[in-house]
N, C-alpha and C positions, 0 to 999 in steps of 0.2 A: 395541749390544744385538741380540742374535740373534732376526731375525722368522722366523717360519716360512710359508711361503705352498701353500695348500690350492688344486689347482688342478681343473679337471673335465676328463674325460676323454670327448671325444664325437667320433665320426667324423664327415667331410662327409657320410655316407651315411644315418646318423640323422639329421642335418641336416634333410638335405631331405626324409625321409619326414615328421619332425614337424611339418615347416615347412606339408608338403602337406597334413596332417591336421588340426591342427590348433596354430596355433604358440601358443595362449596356454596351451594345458596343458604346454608344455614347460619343467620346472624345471631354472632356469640358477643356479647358487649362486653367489654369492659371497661371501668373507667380510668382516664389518664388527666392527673394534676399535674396541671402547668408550671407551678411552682414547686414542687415537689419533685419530679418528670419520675415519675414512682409507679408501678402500677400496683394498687393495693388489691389483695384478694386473702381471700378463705384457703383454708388446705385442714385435710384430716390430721390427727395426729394418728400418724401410722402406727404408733408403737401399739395404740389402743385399737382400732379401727383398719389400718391398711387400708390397699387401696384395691377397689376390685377390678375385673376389666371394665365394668361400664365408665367408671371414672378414668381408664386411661384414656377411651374411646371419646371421649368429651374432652378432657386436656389436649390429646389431637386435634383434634375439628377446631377449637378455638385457639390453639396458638397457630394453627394457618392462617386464619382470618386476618383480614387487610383493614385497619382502622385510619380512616381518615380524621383527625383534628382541627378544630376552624376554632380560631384562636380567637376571633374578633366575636362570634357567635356564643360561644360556650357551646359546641354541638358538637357528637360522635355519630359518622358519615362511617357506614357499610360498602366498601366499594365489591360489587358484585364482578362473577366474570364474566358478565355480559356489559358491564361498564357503566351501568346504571346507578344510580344511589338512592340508598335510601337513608332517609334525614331522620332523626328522631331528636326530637330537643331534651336534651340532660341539665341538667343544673348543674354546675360544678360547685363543688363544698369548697372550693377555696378560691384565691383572684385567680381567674384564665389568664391575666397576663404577666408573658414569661419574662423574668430580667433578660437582657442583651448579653449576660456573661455567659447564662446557659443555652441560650441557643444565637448563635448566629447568623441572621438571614441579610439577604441584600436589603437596600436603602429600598422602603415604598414596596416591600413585596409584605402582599397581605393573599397570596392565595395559600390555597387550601396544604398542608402539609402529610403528607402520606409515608405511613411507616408500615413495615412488617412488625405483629406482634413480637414479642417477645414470648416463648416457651415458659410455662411458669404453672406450679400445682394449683389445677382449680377446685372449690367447691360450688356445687350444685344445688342448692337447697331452699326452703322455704323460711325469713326473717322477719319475725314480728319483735315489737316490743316486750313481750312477752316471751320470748324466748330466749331463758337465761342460763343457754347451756355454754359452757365456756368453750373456747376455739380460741389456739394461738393463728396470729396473724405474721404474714412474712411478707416484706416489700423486696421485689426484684427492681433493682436501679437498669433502665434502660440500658442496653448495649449497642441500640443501631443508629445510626444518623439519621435525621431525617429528612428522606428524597423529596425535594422540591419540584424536580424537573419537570416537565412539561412533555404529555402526549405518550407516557407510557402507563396506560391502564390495567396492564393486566400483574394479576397479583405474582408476587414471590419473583418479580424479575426489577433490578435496579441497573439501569443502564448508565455503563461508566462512560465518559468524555473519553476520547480517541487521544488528546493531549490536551495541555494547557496553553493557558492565555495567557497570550502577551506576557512570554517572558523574556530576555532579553538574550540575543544570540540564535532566538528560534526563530523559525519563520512562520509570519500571523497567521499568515493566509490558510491556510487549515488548520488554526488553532480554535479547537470547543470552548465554548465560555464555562468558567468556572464554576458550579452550580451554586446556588445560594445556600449557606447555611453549611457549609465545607470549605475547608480550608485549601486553599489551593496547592498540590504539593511541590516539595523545593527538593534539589537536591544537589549536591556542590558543582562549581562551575573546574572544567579543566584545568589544568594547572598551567603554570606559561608558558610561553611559547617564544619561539626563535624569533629573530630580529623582522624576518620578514613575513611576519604574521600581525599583524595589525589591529584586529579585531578580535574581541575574546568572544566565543561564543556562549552560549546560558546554557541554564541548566537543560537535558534532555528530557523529551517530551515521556510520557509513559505509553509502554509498548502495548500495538495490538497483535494478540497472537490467542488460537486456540488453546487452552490449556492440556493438548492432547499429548505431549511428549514428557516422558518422565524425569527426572534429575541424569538419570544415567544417561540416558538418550539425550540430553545439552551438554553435559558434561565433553564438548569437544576441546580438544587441544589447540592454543594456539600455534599459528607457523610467526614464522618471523618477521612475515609483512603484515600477517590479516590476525585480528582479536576480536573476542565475542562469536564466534564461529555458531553457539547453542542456538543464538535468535537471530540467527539469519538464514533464507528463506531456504539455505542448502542443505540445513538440518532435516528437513522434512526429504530430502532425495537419502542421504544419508541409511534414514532408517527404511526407506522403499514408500515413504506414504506420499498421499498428494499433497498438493498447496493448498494454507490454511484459507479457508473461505469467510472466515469472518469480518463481515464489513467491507467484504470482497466483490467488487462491482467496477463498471469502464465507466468513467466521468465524461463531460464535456458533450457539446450537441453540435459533433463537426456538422454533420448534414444538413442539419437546421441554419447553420449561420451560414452555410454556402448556398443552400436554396433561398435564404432573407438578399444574399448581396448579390444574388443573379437577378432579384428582382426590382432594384433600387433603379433609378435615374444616372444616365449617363454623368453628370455632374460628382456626385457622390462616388463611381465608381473610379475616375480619375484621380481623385484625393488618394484613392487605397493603392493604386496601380505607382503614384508617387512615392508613396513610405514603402513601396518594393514588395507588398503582398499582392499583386495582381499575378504573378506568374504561383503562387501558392492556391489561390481561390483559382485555377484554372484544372486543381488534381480535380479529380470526380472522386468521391469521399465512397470510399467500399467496405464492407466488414472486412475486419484482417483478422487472423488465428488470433485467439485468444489465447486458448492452450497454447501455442507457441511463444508467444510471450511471456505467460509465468516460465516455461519451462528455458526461456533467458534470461528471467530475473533471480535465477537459483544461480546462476553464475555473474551475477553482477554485484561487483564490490564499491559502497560507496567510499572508501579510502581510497579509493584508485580511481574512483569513475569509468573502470572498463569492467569489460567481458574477460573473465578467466577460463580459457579456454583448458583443459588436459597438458598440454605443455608450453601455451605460448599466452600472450596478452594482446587483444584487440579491443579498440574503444572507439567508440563515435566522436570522431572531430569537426572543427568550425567547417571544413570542406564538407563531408558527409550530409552538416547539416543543411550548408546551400543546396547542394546536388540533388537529396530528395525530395525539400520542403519546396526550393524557388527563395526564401527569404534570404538575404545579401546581410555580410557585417559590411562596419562601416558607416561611424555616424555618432555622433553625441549622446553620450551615458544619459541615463534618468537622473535628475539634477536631488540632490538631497537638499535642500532646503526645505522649508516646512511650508507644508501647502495644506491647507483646513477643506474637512467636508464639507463648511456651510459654502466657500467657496467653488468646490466642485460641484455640490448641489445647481447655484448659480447659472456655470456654465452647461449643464446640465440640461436647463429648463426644467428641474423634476422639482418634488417637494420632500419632508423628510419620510415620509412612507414610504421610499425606494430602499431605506437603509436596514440592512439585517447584519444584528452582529458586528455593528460598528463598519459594515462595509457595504457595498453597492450589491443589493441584488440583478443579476444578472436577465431577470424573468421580468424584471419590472421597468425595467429600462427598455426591454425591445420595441423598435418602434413599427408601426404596423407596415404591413405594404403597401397602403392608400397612401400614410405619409411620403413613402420612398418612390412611389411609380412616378407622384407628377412632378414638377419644377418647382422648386422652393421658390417662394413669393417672393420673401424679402432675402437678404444677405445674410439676417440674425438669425431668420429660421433655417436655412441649410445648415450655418453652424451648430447649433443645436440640436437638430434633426441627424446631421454626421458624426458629433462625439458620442452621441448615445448607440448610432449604427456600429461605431468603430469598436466601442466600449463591448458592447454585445458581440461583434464577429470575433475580434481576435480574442475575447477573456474567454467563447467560450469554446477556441478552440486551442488555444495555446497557454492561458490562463486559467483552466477549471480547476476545481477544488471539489471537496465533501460538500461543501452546500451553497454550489453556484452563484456564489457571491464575487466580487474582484474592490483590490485595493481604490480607494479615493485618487490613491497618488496616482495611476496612470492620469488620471484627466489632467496632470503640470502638463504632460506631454501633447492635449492637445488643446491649450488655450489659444494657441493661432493656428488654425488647420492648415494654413500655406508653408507652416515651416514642420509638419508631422514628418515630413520626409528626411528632414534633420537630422532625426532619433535613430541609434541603430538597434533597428528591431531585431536584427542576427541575434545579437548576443543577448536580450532580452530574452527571447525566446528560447535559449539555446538552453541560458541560464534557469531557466523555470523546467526544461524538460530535466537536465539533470538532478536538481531538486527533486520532484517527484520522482525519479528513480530512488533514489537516495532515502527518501522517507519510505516508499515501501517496501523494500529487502529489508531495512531496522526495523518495522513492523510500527513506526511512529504514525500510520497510517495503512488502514487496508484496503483501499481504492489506487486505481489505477492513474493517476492524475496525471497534467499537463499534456502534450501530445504526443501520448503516450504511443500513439499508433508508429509513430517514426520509429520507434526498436525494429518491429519486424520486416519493415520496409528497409531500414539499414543492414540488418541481418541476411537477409536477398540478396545484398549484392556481395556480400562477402562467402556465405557459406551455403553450400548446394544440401542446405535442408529446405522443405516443405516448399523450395523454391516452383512458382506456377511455370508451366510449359513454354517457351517458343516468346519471351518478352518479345518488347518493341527495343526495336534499335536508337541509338541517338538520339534519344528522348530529353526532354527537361521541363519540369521537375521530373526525376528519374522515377518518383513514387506514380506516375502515370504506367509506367513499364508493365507493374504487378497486378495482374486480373487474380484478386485473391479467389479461391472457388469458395461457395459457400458450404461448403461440407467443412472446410478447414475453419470456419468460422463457428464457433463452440462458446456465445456467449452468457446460454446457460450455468449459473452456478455450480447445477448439478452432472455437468457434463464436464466440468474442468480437469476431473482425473481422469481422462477419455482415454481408448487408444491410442489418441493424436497425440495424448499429451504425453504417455509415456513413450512413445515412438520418437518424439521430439526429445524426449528426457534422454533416449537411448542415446541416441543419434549424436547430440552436445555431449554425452561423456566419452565422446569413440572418435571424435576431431582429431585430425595431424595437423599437423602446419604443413604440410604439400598439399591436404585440400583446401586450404583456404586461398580464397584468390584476394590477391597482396594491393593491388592495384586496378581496380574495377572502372576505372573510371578515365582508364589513358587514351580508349578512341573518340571521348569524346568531346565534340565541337565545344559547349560551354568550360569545361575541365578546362580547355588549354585558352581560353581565352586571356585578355589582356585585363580584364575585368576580376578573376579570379585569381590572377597571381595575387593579390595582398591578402584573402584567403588563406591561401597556401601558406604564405609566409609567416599568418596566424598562428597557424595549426602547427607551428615546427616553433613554439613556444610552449613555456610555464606561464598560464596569465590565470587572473580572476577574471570571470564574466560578471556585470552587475545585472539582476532582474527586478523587479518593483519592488520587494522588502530585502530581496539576498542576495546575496555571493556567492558562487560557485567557482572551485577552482577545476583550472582543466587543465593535466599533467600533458605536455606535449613528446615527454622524455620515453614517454610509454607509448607512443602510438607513433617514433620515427619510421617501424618497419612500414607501414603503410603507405612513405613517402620514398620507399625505394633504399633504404638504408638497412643495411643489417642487424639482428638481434643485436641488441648490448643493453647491461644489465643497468637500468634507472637505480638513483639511489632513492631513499628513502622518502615518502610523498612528506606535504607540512605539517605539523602535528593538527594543525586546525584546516580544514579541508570547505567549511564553509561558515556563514554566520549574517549578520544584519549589518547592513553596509552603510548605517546610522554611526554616526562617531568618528572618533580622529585618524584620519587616512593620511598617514606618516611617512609611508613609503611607497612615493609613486610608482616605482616600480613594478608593484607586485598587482597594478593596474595597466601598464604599459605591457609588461610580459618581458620574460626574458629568453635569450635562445633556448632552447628545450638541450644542447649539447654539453650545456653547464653543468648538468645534473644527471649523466652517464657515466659509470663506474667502466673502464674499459680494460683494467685486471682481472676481473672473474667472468667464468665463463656460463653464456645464458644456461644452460642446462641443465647446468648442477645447483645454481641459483635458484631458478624457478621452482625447483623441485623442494627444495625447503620453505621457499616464500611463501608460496599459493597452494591453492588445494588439491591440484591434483584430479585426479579420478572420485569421485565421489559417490557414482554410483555402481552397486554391483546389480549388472546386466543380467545373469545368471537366469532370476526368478522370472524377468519378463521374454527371455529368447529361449525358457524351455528350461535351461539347466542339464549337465550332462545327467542326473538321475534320470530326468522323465527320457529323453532321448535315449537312455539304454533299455528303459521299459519298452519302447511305442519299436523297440528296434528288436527286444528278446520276441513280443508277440507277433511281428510279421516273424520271425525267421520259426519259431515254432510253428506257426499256419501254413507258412511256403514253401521254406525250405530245413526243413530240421535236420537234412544231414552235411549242412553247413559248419564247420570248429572254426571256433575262432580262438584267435591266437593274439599276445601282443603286438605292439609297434616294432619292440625290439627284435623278437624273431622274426619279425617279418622280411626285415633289415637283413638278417643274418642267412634266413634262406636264399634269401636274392643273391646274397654274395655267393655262397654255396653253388647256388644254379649258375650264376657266372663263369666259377672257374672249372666248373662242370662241364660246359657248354666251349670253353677255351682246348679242356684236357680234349674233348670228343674231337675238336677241331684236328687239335696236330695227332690225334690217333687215325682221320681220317688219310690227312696230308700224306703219313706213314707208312699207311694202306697202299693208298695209290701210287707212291714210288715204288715201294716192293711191286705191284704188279707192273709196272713201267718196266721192271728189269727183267723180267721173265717174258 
């Protein structure tokens, strides 16, 4: 079959002016067969010819170059790094269209396909008909996929998906869509599980993480309760670095959706004050430590869903959560039955342009503040006007994600706005905050998601770090108590490895269990209410919380001490700790809860246990508090400047003179005593 081959014609002397100017604006073509996926080119034969530097200097420059493909066109698209293109129409010597076997793209996608060349020997020269000097030719078969994605124009970067979609066992809600033209990847599902585990979860998402630590540097040892130890977020204390900042941002627009429902109509705001969020929209929304929250999610394990503190284990409970938030358990699960978006749409009043990603944009549903100031006309438009308000406050303060979208399924729960109160938003809520913990310590996500802000407002009341001055007393919601200052509030990327943050870092690896205050919460009037005992009684169980696609479990067996009860050593958490609470729910139980006393080991004792189970001390303080090196330095120059006729001497003889001066100071004693009776007798 007769190839044709298109070649470019550029002297060494443009060369190097373009090279000198600027070599990423230099368009180096080549051409690429669709059906072949080949790139065809010229090369010297070295053995005669070699290659000089100007021909390495041109094989540079163009295997940088970023060739766009338009498959429908037959055209080769220059993408510039200024974003620009430029079009040049090519013919192609053979059909531009590609079979389906060799390239895979989604149904109905006909845009533009962008690859990084491929590195490959070029020739440079001038081809006529007449020129019948022989040249072998060598085809390099493509090696890179080609990136479809959308919105990243700048050359030589291909952005990977944070995870994948809709696999089963994961949860959607920040699941990246698979790009078209790659396959989406698999990887085997858990193996079984005990009787009261119900749910298998799917395969795991693929992790975001810096590729800044070495194989030795992950290479941590498991303990006996906790595995994977390398890509969790303690690795990085470990080696003394900061937290990986990529993809590393605070999600959700608490202040926004509390400023939208303080402006709403009395009407509207009763509905919300019903489903038990009016005492939560009453916090005043403040920056909280950022740094102090990564520097607690290096100690949070999602196998446990607590805090591992140096020698002890504390975790945020169902209590906890009422106490800061204001939001109550207590109320009718999200129902699994299958409920369609054209249906939510529907009750919505929206059309399908609300939809991204298969789910509700969050941006696009807000409804204005003219809508919400004055009185709904009719009865249909309040409804309307209130799932779309509701949908917006609580997704996007207790439901945000990577791309401020929220599941369809919430709207089952508000097709009668009189019976939203029904639902128990507690465990909804509680169950999505754990979630988002959980995803970013495995690095399945590097955003800070759900309401997130509750860590450091839970952590307040427990341990006297970063804690503000002179709280409010007998407060509720207790998250009103904390005037965070804004100095502690670091929500620059580039300030994450702060002082604050290693101080905070220090601080969490130097915890005793005497400064932890056990019981924060016993003077106060809501605590001991009659209302909060079925709370309590929550919280001193093993249960699954359901949230709009997941399950979370919340071990109670680990957080008795909290409830006035002594260390004692929890047995092992369930092998599956969370998953999609879609399929066959076999044992009600493990939705009811069982006492949390079932599952205490009361033969071994905590101390020696924990010490093998969990991590322990993880970081060395050392390099940030000085280190005794630099401290005998900064101590040899004052005493040379000051006092140089200073010796110093060990601890031990120091010890030893003392005693010396003691019995010194004893003999002197009865020599004196001795004295004095001899002259008494005379």
């Amino acid at each position: 079959m007769h190839k044709r081959i298109v070649e470019v014609i550029i002297s060494s002397e443009q060369i190097e002016k373009l090279e000198r100017s600027d070599p990423q604006k230099m368009i180096a073509w080549k051409v690429w067969t669709q059906y072949q996926r080949a790139w065809h080119c010229h090369r010297w034969d070295c053995q005669s010819h070699g290659e000089d530097n100007k021909d390495r200097k041109l094989r540079r420059i163009m295997s940088s170059a970023t060739i766009v493909n338009d498959c429908e066109r037959g055209d080769c698209v220059q993408q510039t790094s200024t974003g620009r293109q430029q079009r040049t129409r090519r013919r192609s010597c053979m059909n531009t269209r590609a079979p389906t076997s060799d390239v895979e793209t989604g149904a109905g996608d006909t845009r533009p396909t962008k690859q990084r060349t491929v590195p490959a020997t070029v020739v440079v020269h001038n081809t006529n008909e007449g020129n019948t000097r022989a040249r072998r030719q060598r085809r390099t078969p493509p090696t890179v996929e080609p990136n479809t994605s959308r919105g990243n124009t700048r050359r030589g970067i291909r952005r990977r998906p944070a995870t994948t979609d809709g696999e089963p066992g994961t949860d959607a809600e920040n699941a990246m869509p698979t790009r078209p033209g790659r396959r989406p990847a698999t990887a085997d599902k858990k193996p079984g599980i005990d009787a009261e585990n119900t749910v298998l979860t799917g395969p795991r998402r693929k992790r975001v993480f810096e590729r800044d630590l070495t194989p030795a540097e992950r290479a941590i040892p498991d303990t006996t309760l906790l595995n994977d130890l390398g890509y969790h977020l303690s690795a990085y204390a470990r080696v003394g670095r900061g937290p990986p900042t990529q993809n590393l941002n605070c999600r959700g627009a608490w202040c926004n959706a509390v400023q939208l429902y303080r402006k709403a109509n009395d009407q509207y705001k009763e509905l919300f004050i019903a489903a038990g969020f009016g005492d939560f929209l009453k916090i005043e929304p403040v920056e909280v430590p950022v740094s102090y929250s990564l520097a607690l999610l290096e100690r949070w394990f999602g196998k446990t869903n607590t805090l591992h503190l140096p020698s002890c284990e504390i975790g945020p409970t169902p209590v906890d959560w009422t106490m800061v938030t204001g939001v109550p358990f207590g109320g009718r699960s999200i129902g699994v039955e299958p409920f369609t978006m054209k249906r939510a749409l529907e009750l919505l009043g929206v059309d399908r342009g609300v939809i991204v990603d298969n789910k509700i944009g969050l941006s696009k549903i807000r409804p204005s503040p003219e809508e919400l100031k004055d009185e709904p006309a009719t009865s249909e438009v309040k409804e309307k006007v209130f799932r779309r308000l509701f949908l917006y406050v609580v997704g996007s303060c207790f439901f945000n994600n990577n791309r401020s979208v929220i599941s369809h399924k919430l709207v089952m729960c508000l097709e009668r706005i009189d019976r939203v109160r029904n639902y128990d938003w507690g465990a909804m809520t509680y169950a999505a905050f754990l979630a988002g913990m959980r995803r970013k310590v495995t690095a399945e996500i590097g955003a800070l998601t759900a309401f997130w802000q509750f860590l450091p407002f839970w952590a307040f009341e427990y341990l006297d770090i970063n804690r503000p001055k002179d709280p409010a007393d007998n407060v509720f919601p207790r998250a009103n108590r904390w005037i965070c200052l804004k100095r502690l509030s670091d929500n620059d990327s580039s300030q994450f490895f702060s002082p604050h943050f290693i101080a905070s870092r220090c601080q969490l690896a130097c915890v005793e269990e005497s400064q932890v205050t056990w019981q924060p919460y016993l003077a106060s009037a809501e605590y001991n209410s009659r209302s909060m005992k079925s709370t309590i009684n929550l919280a001193k169980k093993r249960i699954a919380f359901r949230s709009i696609d997941t399950w979370e479990y919340y071990l109670g067996e680990r957080c008795l001490r909290q409830f006035g009860f002594p260390f004692r050593v929890p047995i092992d958490p369930p092998q599956v700790m969370y998953g999609t609470w879609e399929g066959p729910l076999q044992n009600e139980y493990v939705w009811n809860g069982t006492s949390a006393e079932n599952f205490v080991n009361e033969r071994l004792e905590y101390a020696s246990w924990f010490t093998t189970a969990s991590v322990g001390r993880i970081l060395n303080v050392n390099p940030y508090l000085g280190g005794l090196g630099t401290a005998k330095k900064v101590f040899d120059d004052w005493r040379a400047k000051h006092r140089p006729d200073l010796i110093l001497i060990s601890q031990s003889e120091y010890k030893k003179l003392e005693e010396d001066r003691d019995a010194a100071e004893v003999k002197l004693a009865k020599l004196r005593q001795a004295s004095a009776q001899a002259r008494g007798e005379f």
